[in-house]
N, C-alpha and C positions, 0 to 999 in steps of 0.2 A: 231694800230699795225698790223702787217701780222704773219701768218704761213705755215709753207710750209703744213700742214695736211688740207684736205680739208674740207672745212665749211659746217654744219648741209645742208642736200637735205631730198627730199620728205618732209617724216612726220618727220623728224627730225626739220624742220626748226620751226614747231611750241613752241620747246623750247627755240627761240630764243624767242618769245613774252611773255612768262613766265621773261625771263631775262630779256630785257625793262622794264620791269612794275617794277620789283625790282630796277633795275638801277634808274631809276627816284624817287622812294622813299627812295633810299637812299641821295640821296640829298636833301630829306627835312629836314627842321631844326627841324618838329615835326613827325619825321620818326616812324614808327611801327617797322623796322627792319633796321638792318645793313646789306650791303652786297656791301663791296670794290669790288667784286668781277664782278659782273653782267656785269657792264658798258664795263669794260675789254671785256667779253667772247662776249656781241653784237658787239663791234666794231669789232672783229677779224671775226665774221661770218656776215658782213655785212651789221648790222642795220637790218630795219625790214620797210623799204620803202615798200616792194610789199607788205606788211599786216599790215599799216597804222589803217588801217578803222578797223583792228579785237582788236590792241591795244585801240585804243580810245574807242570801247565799251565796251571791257571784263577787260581792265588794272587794276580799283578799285579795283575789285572779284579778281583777282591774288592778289593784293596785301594784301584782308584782309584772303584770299584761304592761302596763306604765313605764314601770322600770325599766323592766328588759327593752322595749320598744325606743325609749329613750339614749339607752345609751349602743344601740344599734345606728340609729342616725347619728348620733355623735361623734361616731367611730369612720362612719360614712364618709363624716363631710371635715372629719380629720384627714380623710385618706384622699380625698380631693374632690368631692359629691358637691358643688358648689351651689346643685340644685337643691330643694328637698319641695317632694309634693305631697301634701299630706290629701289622701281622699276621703271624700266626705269626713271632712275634718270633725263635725261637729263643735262642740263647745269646749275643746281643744287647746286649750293656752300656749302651745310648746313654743310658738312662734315669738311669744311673751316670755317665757320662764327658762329656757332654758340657755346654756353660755354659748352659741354659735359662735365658728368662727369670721373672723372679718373676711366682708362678700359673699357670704350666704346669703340667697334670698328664697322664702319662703313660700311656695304655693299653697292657699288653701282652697278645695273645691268643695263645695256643697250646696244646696238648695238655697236660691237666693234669700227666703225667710228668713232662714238658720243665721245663714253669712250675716242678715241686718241686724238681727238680735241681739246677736254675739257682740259685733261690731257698737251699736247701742251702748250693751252693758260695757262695755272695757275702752269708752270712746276717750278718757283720760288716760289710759295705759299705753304706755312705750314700749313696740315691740321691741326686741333684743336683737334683729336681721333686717332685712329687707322684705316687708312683708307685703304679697300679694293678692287679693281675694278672686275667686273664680266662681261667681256664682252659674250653676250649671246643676242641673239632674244628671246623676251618672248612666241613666238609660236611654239619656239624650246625647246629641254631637259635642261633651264635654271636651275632645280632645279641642275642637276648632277653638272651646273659648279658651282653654289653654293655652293654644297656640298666642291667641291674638291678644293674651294679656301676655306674652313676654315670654315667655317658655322658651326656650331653646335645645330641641332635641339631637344637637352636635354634640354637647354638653353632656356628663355622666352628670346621674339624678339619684338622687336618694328617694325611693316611693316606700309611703307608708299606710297601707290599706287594714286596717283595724278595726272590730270590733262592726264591719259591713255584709262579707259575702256569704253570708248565714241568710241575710233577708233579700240575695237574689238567686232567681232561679238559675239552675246548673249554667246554659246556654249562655243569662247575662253574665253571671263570675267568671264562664268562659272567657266571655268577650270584652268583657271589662280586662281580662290581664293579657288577653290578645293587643289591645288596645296600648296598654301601657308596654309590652314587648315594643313595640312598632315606634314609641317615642323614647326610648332608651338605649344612649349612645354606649360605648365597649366603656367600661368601669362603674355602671349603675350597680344598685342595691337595692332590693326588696325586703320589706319587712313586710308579713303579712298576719295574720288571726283565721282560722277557721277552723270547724270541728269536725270529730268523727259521727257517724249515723247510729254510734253504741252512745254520745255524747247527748243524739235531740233525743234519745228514746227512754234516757234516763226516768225514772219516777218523780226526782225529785225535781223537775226540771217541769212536768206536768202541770205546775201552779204557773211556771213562767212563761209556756206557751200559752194559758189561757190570761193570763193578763196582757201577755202581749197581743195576742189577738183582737181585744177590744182597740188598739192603738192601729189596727191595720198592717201590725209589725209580723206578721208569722215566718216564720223561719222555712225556707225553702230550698237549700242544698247543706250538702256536707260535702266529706271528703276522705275517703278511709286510708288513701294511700299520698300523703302531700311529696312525697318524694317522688313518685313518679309521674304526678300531675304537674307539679311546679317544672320538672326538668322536660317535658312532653313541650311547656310554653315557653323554653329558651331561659330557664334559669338552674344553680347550681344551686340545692335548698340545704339550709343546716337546720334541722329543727330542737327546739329547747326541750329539757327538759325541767319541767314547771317544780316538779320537789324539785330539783336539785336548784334551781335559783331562786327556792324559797330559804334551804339551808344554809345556803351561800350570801343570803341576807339577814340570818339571823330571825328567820321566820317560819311558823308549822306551814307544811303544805296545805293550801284551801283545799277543803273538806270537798268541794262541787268538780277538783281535780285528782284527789290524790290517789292515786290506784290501790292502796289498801281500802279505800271504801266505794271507788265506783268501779273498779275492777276495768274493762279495756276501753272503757269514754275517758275519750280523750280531747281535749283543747289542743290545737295545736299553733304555736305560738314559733314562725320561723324566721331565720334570718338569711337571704339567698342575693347569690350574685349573677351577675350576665353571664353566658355561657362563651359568648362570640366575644372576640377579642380584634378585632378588624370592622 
């Protein structure tokens, strides 16, 4: 399909490789997730030919990154998460695909481009919530346009910051989850992504920092200890471990995670609650 809105650039485009990976697993017959949606949103942004090589290594970890992140909000907003803000949603369908419960409504924040593309491709698609868009730069006053689209930080929020604070610097990944502490009433939940500095320094990982590079995408923090970072910014962090919810899905560990071959790089993939309870 075409649209006349123009297709994800720079660092945008690596939400396209998020979507491939999805796209392809939903054509499995023993799929982990559903998502009519993916295949759509790569064709209209051009497939993912110039980042070939970053799908074939990272694709699994997206897709069990998917899983697991999915059924963390759903458990969320079982448990009474009425909110859910997905940041920098990218090309994100969850809002579309997955069973919310009724009065969910959905925040998605991202670059306004991203948000119209997306928006564009899926303009026949019904989401499954109450779905809200926040176009906003995350290194701009993002919370204000959250506010003023509806947001209500009385309210426990389910936030889901994935597959982002890799491309900001230490200070903004700071400040970005300083940010979201400050609008996070007693019963929120964080679902977060980020890696270790044994994870950017990998060899095999050297093909994906130079192709990202040409996108403007370079990777600029880690995080060696998520447990005492997350808990430092007012959260209680449980972090996954990636073999064991691959086992647990009837899946090999991805190769670009599994510690018999990259030994202490590590992805860390967590699911954390508010510490404050008042």
């Amino acid at each position: 399909m075409t649209t006349r809105t123009r297709a994800p650039r720079g660092v945008s485009r690596t939400a396209v490789l998020t979507a491939a990976a999805r796209a392809a697993e939903h054509e499995r017959p023993d799929r982990l997730f559903a998502d009519p949606f993916a295949g759509e949103l790569v064709e209209a942004a051009g497939g993912v030919a110039d980042l070939s090589g970053v799908c074939g290594l990272a694709g699994e970890h997206f897709v069990l990154r998917t899983r697991f992140f999915d059924d963390v909000l759903l458990r969320a907003t079982a448990l009474g998460c009425a909110q859910v803000v997905l940041v920098a949603v990218g090309l994100d369908a969850r809002a579309h695909r997955l069973p919310w419960p009724g009065g969910t409504t959905v925040f998605e924040v991202d670059l306004p481009e991203l948000i119209d593309f997306k928006d564009a491709v899926l303009a026949s698609a019904v989401p499954a919530c109450h779905r809200v868009v926040v176009p906003a730069d995350l290194r701009g006053r993002w919370p204000d346009a959250l506010l003023a689209a509806g947001f209500d930080p009385r309210r426990s929020t389910a936030w889901l910051v994935e597959g982002v604070l890799m491309f900001l610097r230490p200070d903004e990944a700071a400040g970005l989850l300083d940010r979201i502490g400050l609008l996070s009433a007693p019963g929120s939940r964080l679902a977060v992504e980020h890696v270790n500095g044994a994870f950017r320094r990998l060899p095999q990982m050297r093909e994906v920092h130079r192709q990202f590079s040409k996108l403007d995408a370079e990777w600029y923090s880690h995080v060696d200890d998520p447990d005492t970072w997350l808990t430092g910014h007012g959260w209680v962090p449980e972090v996954a471990d990636e073999s064991a919810l691959a086992a647990a899905s009837g899946r090999p560990a991805p190769g670009i995670t599994d510690p018999r071959r990259v030994g202490d790089a590590r992805i860390w993939l967590v699911d954390a609650q508010m510490s404050r309870s008042d």
